[in-house]
C-alpha positions as protocol buffer text, in pm:
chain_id: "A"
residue {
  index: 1
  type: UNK
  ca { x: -297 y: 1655 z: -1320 }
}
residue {
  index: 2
  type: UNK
  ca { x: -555 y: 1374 z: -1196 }
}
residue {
  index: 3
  type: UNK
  ca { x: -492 y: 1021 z: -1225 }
}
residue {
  index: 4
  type: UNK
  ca { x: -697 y: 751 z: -1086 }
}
residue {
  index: 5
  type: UNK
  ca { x: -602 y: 575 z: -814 }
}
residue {
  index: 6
  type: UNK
  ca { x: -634 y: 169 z: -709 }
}
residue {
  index: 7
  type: UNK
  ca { x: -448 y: -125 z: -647 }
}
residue {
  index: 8
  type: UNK
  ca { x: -495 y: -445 z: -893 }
}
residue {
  index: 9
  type: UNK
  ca { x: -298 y: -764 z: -967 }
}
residue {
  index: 10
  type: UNK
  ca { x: -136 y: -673 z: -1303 }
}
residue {
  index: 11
  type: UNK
  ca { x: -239 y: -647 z: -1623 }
}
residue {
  index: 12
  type: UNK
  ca { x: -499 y: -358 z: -1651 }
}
residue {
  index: 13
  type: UNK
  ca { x: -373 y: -8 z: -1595 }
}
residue {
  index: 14
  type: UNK
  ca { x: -715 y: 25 z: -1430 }
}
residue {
  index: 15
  type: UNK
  ca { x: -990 y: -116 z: -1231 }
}
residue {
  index: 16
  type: UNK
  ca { x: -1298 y: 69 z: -1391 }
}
residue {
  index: 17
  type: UNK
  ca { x: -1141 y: 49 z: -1789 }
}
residue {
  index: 18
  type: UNK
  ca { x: -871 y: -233 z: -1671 }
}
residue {
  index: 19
  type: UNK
  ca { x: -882 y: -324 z: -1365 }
}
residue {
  index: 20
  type: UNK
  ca { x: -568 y: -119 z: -1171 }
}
residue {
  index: 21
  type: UNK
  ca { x: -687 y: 221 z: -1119 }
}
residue {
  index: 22
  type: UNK
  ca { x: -1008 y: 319 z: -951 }
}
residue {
  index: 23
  type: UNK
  ca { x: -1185 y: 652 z: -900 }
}
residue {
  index: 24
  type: UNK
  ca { x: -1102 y: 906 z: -1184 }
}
residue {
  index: 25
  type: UNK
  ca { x: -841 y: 1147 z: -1038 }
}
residue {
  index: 26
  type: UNK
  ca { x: -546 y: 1151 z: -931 }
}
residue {
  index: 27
  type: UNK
  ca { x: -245 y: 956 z: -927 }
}
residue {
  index: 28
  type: UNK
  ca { x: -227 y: 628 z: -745 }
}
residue {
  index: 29
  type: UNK
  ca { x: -244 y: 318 z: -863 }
}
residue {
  index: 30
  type: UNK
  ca { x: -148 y: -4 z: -700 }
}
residue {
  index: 31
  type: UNK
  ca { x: -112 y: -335 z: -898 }
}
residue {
  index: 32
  type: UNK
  ca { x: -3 y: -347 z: -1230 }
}
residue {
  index: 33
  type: UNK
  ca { x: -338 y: -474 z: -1308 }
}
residue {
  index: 34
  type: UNK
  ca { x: -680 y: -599 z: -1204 }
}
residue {
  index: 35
  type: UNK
  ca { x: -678 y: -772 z: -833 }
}
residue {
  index: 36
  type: UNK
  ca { x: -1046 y: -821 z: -926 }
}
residue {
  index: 37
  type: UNK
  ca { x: -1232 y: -835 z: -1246 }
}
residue {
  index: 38
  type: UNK
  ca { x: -1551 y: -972 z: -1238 }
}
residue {
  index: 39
  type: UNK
  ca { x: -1666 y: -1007 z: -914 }
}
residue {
  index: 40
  type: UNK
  ca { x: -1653 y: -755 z: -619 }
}
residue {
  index: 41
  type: UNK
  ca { x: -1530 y: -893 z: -296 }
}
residue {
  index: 42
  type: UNK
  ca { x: -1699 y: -848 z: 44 }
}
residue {
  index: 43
  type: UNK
  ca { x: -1615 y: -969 z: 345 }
}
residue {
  index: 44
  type: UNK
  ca { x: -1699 y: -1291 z: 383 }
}
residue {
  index: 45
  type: UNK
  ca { x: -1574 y: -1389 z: 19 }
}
residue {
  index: 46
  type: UNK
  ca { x: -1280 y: -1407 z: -139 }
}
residue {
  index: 47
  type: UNK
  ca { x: -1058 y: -1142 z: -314 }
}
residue {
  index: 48
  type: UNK
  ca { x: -1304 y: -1241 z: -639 }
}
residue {
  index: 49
  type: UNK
  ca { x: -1110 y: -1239 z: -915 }
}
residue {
  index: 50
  type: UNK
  ca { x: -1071 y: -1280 z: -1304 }
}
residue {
  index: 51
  type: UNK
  ca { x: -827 y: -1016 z: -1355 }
}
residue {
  index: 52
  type: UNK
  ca { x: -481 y: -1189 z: -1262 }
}
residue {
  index: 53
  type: UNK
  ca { x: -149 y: -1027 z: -1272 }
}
residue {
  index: 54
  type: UNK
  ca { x: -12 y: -1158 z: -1653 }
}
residue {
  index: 55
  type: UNK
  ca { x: 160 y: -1502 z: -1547 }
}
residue {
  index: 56
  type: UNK
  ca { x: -35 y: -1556 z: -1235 }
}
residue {
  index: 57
  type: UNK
  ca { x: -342 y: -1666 z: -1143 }
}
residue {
  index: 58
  type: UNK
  ca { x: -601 y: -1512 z: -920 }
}
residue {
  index: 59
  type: UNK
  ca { x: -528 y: -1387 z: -556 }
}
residue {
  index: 60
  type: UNK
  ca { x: -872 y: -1541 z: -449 }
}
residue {
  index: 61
  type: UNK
  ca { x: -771 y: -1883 z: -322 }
}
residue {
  index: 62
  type: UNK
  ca { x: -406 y: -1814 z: -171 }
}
residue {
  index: 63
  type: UNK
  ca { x: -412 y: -1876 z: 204 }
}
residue {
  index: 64
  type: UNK
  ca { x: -596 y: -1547 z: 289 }
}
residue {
  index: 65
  type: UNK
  ca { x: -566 y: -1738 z: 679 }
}
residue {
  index: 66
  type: UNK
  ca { x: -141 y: -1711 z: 635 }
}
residue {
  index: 67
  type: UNK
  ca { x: 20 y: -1533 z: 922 }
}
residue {
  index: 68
  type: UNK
  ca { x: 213 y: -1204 z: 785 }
}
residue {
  index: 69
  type: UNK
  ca { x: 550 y: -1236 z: 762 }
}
residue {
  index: 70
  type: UNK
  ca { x: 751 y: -1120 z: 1074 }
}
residue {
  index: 71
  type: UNK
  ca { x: 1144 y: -1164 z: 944 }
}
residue {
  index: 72
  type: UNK
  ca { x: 1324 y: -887 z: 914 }
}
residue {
  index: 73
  type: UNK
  ca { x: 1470 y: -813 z: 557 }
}
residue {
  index: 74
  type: UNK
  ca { x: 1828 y: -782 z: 608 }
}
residue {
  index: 75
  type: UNK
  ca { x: 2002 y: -466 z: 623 }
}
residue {
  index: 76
  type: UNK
  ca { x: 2277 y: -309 z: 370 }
}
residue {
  index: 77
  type: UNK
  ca { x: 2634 y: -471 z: 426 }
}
residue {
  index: 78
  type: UNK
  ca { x: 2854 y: -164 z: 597 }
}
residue {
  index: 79
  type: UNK
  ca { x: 3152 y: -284 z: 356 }
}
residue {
  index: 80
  type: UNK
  ca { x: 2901 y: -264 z: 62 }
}
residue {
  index: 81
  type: UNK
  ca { x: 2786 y: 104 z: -93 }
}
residue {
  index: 82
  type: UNK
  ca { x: 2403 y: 173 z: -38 }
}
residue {
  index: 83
  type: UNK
  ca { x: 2175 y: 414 z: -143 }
}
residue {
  index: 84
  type: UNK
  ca { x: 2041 y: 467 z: 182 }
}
residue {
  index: 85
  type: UNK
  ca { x: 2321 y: 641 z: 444 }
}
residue {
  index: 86
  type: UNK
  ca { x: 2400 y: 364 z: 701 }
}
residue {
  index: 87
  type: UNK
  ca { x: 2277 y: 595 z: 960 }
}
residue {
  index: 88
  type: UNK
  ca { x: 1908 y: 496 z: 874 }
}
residue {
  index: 89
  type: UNK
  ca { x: 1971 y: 129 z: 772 }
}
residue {
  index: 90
  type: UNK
  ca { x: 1758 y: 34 z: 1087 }
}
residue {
  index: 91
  type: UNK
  ca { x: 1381 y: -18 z: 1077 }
}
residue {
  index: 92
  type: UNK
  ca { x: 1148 y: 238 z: 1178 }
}
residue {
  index: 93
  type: UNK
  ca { x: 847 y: 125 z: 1401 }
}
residue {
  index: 94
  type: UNK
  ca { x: 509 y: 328 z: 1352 }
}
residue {
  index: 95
  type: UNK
  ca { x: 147 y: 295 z: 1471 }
}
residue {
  index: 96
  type: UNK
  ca { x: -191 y: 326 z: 1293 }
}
residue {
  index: 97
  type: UNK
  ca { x: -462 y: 345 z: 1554 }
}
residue {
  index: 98
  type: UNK
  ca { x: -852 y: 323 z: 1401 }
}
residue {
  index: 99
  type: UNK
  ca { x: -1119 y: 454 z: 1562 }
}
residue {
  index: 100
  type: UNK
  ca { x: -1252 y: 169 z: 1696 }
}
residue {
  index: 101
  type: UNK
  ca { x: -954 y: 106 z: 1942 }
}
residue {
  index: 102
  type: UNK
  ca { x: -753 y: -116 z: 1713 }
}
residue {
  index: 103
  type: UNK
  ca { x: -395 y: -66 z: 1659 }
}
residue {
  index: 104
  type: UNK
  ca { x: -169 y: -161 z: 1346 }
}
residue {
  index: 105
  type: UNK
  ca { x: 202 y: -190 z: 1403 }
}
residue {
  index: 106
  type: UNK
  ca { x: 447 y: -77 z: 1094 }
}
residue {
  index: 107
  type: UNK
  ca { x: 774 y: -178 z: 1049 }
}
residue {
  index: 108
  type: UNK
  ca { x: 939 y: 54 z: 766 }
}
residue {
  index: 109
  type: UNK
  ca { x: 1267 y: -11 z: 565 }
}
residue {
  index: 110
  type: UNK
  ca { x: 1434 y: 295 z: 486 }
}
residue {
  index: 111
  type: UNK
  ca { x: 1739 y: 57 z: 341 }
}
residue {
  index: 112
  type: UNK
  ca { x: 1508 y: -96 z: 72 }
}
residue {
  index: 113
  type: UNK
  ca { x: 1285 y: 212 z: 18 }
}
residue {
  index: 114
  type: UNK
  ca { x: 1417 y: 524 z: 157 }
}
residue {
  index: 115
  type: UNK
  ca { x: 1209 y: 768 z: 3 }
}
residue {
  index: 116
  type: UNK
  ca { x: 890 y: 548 z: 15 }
}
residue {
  index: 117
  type: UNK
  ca { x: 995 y: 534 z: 423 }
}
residue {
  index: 118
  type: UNK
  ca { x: 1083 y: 941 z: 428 }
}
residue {
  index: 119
  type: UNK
  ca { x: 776 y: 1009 z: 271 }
}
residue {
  index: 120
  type: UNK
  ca { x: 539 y: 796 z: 505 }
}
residue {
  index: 121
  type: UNK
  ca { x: 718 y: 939 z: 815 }
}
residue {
  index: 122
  type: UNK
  ca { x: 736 y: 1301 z: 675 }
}
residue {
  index: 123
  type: UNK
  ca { x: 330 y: 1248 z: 652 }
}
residue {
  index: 124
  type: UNK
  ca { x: 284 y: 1139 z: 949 }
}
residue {
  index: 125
  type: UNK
  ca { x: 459 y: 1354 z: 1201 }
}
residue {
  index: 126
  type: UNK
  ca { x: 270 y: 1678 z: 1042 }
}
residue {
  index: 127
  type: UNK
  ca { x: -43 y: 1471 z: 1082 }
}
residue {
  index: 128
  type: UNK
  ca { x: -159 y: 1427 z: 780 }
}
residue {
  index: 129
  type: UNK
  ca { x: -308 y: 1068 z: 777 }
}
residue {
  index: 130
  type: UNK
  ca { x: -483 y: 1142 z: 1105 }
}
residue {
  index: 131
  type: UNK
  ca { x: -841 y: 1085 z: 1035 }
}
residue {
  index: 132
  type: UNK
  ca { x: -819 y: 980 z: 676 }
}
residue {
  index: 133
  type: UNK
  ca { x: -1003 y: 669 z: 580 }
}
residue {
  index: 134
  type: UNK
  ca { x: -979 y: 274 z: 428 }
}
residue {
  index: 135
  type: UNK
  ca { x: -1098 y: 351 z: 118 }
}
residue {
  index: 136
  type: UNK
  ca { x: -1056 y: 92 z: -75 }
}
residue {
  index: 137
  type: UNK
  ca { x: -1077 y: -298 z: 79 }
}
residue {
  index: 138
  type: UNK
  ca { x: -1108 y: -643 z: -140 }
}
residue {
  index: 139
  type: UNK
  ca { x: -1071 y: -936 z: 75 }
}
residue {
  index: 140
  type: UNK
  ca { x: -830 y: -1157 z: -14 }
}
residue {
  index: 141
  type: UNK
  ca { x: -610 y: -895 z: -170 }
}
residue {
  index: 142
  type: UNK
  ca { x: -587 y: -563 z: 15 }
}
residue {
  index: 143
  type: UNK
  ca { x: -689 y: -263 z: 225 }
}
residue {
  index: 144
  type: UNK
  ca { x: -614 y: 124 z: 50 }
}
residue {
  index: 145
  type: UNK
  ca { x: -614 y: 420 z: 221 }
}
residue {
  index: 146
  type: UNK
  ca { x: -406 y: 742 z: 321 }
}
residue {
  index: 147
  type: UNK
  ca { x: -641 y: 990 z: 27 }
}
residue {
  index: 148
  type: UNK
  ca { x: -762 y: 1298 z: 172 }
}
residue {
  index: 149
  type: UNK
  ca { x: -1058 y: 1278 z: 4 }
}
residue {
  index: 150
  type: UNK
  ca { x: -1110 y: 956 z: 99 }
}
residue {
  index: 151
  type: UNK
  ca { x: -1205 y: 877 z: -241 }
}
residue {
  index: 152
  type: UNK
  ca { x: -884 y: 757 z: -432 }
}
residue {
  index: 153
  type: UNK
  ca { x: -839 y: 1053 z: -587 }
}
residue {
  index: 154
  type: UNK
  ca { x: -631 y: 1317 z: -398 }
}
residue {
  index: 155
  type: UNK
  ca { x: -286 y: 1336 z: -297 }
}
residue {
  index: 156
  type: UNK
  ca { x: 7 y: 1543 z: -68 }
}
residue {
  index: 157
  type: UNK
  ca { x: 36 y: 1809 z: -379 }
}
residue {
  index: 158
  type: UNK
  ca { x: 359 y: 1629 z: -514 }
}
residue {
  index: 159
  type: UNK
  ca { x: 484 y: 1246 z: -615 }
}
residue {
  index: 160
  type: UNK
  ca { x: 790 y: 1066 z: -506 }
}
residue {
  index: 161
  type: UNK
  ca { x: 1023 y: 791 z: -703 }
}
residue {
  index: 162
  type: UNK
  ca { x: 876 y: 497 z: -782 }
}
residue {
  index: 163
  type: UNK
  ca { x: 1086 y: 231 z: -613 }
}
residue {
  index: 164
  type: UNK
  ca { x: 1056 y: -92 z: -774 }
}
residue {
  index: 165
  type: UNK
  ca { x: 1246 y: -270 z: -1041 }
}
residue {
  index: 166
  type: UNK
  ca { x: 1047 y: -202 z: -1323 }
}
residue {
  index: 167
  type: UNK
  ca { x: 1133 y: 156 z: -1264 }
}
residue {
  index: 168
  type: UNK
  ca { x: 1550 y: 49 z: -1264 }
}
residue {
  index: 169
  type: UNK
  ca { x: 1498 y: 36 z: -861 }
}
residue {
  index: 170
  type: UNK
  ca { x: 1627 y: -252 z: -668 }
}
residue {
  index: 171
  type: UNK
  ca { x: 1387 y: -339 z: -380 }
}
residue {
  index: 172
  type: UNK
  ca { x: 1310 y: -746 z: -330 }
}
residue {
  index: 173
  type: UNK
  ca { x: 1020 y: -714 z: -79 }
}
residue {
  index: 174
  type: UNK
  ca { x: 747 y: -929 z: -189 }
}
residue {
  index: 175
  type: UNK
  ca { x: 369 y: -842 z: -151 }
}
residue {
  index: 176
  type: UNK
  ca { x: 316 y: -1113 z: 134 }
}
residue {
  index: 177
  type: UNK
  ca { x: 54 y: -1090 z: 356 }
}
residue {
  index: 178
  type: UNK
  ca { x: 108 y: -786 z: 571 }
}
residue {
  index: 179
  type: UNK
  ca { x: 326 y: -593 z: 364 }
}
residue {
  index: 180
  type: UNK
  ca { x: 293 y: -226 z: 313 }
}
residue {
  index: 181
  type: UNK
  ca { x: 323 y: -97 z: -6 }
}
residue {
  index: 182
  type: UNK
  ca { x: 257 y: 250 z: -203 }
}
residue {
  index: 183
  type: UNK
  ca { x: -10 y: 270 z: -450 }
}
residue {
  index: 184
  type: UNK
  ca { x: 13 y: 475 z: -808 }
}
residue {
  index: 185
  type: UNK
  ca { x: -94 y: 549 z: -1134 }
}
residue {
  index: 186
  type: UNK
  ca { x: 5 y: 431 z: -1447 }
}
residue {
  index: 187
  type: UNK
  ca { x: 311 y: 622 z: -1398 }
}
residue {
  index: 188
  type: UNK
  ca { x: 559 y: 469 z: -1262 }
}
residue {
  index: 189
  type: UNK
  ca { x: 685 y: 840 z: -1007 }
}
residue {
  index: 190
  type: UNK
  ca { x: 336 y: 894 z: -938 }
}
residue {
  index: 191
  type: UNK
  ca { x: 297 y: 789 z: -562 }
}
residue {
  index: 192
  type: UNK
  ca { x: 214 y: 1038 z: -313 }
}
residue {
  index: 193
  type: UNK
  ca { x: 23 y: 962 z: 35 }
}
residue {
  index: 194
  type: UNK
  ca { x: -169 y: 634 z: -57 }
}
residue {
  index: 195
  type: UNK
  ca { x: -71 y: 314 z: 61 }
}
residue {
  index: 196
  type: UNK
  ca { x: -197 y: -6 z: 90 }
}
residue {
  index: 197
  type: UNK
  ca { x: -161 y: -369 z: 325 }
}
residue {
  index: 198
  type: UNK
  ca { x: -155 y: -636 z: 184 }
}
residue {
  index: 199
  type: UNK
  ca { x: -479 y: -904 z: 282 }
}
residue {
  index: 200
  type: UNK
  ca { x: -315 y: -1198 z: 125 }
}
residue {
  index: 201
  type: UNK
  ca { x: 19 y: -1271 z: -100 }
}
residue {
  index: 202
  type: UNK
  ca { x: 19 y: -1105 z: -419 }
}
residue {
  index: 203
  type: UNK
  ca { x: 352 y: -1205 z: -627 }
}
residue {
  index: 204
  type: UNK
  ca { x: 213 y: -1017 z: -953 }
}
residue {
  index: 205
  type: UNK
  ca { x: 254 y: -706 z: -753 }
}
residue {
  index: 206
  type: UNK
  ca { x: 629 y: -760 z: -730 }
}
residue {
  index: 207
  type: UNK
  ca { x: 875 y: -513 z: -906 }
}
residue {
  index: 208
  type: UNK
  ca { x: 559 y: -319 z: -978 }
}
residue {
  index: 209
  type: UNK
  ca { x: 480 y: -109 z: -676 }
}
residue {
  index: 210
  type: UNK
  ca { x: 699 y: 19 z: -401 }
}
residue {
  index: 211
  type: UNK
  ca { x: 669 y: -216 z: -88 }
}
residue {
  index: 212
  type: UNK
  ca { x: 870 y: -70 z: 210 }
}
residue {
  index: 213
  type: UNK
  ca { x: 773 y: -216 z: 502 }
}
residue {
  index: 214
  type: UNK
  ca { x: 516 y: -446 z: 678 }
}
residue {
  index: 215
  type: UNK
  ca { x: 263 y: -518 z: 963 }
}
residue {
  index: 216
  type: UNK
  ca { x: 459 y: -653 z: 1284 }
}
residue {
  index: 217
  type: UNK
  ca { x: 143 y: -631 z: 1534 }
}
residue {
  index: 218
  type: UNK
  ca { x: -209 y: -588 z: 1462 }
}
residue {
  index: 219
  type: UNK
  ca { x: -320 y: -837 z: 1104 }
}
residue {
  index: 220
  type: UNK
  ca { x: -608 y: -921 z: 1339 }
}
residue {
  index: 221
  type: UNK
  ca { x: -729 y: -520 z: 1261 }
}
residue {
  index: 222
  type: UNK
  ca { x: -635 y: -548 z: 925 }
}
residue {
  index: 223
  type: UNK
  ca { x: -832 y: -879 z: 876 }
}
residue {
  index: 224
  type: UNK
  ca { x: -1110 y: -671 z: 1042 }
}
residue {
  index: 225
  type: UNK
  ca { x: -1088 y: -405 z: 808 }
}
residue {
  index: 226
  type: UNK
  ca { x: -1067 y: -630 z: 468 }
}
residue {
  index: 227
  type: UNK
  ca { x: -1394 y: -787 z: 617 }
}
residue {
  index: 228
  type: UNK
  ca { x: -1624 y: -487 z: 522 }
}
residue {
  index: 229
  type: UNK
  ca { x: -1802 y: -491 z: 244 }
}
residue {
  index: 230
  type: UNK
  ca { x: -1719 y: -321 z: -81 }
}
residue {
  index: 231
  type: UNK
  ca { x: -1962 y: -185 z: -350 }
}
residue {
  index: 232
  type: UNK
  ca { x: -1812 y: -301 z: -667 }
}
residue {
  index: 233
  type: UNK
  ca { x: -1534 y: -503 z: -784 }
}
residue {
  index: 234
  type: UNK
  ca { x: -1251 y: -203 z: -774 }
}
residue {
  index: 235
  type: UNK
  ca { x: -1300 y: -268 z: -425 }
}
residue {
  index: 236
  type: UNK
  ca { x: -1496 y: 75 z: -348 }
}
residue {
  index: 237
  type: UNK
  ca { x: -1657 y: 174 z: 10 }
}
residue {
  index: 238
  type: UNK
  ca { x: -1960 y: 315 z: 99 }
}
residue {
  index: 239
  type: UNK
  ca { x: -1899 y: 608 z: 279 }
}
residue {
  index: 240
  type: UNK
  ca { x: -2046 y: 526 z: 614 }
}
residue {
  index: 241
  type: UNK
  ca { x: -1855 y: 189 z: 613 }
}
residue {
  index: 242
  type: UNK
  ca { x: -1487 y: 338 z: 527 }
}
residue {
  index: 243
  type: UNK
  ca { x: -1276 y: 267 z: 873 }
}
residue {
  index: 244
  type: UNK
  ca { x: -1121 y: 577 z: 1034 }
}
residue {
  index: 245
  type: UNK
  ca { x: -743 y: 618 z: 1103 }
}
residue {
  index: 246
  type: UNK
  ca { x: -755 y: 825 z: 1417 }
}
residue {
  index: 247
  type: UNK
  ca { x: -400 y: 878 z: 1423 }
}
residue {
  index: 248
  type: UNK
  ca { x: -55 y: 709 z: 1250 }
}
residue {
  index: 249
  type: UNK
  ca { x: 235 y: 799 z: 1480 }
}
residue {
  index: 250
  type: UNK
  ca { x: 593 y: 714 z: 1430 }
}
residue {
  index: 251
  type: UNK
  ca { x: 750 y: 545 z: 1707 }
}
residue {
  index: 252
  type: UNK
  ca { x: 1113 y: 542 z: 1644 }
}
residue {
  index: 253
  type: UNK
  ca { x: 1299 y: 841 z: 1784 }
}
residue {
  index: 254
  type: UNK
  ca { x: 1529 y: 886 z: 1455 }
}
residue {
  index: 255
  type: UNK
  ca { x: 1563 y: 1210 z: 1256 }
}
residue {
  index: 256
  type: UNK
  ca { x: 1510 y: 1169 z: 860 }
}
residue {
  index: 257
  type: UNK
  ca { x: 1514 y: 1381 z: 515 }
}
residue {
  index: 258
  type: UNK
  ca { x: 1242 y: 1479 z: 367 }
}
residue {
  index: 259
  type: UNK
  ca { x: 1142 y: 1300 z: 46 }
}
residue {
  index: 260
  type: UNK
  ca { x: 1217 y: 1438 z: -259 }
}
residue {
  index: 261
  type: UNK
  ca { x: 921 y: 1593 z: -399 }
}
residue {
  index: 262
  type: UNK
  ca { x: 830 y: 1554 z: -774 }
}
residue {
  index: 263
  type: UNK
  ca { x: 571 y: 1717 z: -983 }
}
residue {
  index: 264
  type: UNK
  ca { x: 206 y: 1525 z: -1000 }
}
């Protein structure tokens, strides 16, 4: 089953027909509706804008300059209970380096979004975002990437839990600048290898997508990155200009499960 596949600011369930899901096919969304509606963004301009998240107003003209965040969310109290085995309540540090030399360091929470986290490292040590592309940048808002087509539209062969509170999952990382998030379709278990940094704060995001971790080293590439230009307001990139991941390496020497797979 094919879903399309974007990231938007709330409100349209996609970017072509509403603004959160772009190329027609498979399964990742991000945004629970249109980061962009009218205009396309490029890289000098802002993240355009007149689809807003429903109660907020356009990403365009909120501090695109802001540092990312660098605190640490705090980990699970040992005396509490936790859905995440204490074992693997520390963050795990891991590396996306572009082709053009440039390196972006991850910090992943396995406490706030353990199979988000599993399924990101599980990826990555078999090598499977290694050469895939930024497929989809908007200044102002954010950079998409990790589809083996490089198009938006493909996927690992299977979906993990969506894990965000409007799926009846507590995780309270915001979409800040620099936060790392997974992108789906309209439905809400539909994530698979896509993910997407955030350019810029984007509060309508939150509770909607699964953020699980965040940039710690490196929004200097990122800011690079969300400077090329796009083709159309879903934030689209011509093929020559999408940005190569040569490689995304986990650093941290720690053993984890598998995710659980789901049907897509």
């Amino acid at each position: 089953m094919k879903k399309y596949i974007s990231i938007a600011l709330c409100g349209l369930l996609c970017f072509t027909a509403a603004g959160c899901v772009t190329d027609a096919a498979t399964g990742e969304t991000t945004g629970s509706g249109a980061a962009t509606g009218s205009g396309s963004a490029t890289g000098s301009g802002a993240a355009t804008g007149s689809g807003a998240a429903p109660g907020t107003d356009t990403e365009a003209d909120q501090g695109a300059g802001t540092a990312a965040a660098e605190t640490t969310p705090p980990k699970p109290d040992a005396t509490e209970p936790a859905d995440t085995p204490l074992e693997y309540s520390e963050p795990v540090q891991a590396t996306i380096t572009m082709e053009d030399g440039g390196e972006i360091v991850l910090e992943l929470y396995p406490y706030l979004a353990p199979q988000s986290v599993y399924n990101f490292v599980y990826l990555a040590r078999q090598g499977y975002y290694d050469g895939l592309k930024f497929h989809r940048i908007i200044y102002g808002f954010m950079i998409q990437g990790g589809c083996p087509q490089g198009t938006g539209t493909g996927n690992p062969g299977y979906a993990i839990l969506g894990e965000f509170s409007e799926n009846g999952f507590s995780n309270d990382l915001e979409h800040t600048r620099g936060v790392l998030s997974m992108a789906r379709s309209s439905d809400y278990d539909s994530a698979g290898s896509q993910f997407f940094i955030m350019h810029d704060d984007a509060p309508g995001l939150d509770g909607s997508y699964a953020a699980f971790g965040r940039v710690i080293s490196g929004m200097d590439v990122v800011d690079r990155i969300a400077d090329i230009p796009n083709d159309g307001p879903n934030g689209s990139v011509a093929e020559k200009n999408k940005p190569v991941m040569v490689s995304v390496t986990i650093d941290s020497d720690v053993e984890l499960p598998e995710p659980n797979k789901l049907p897509n």
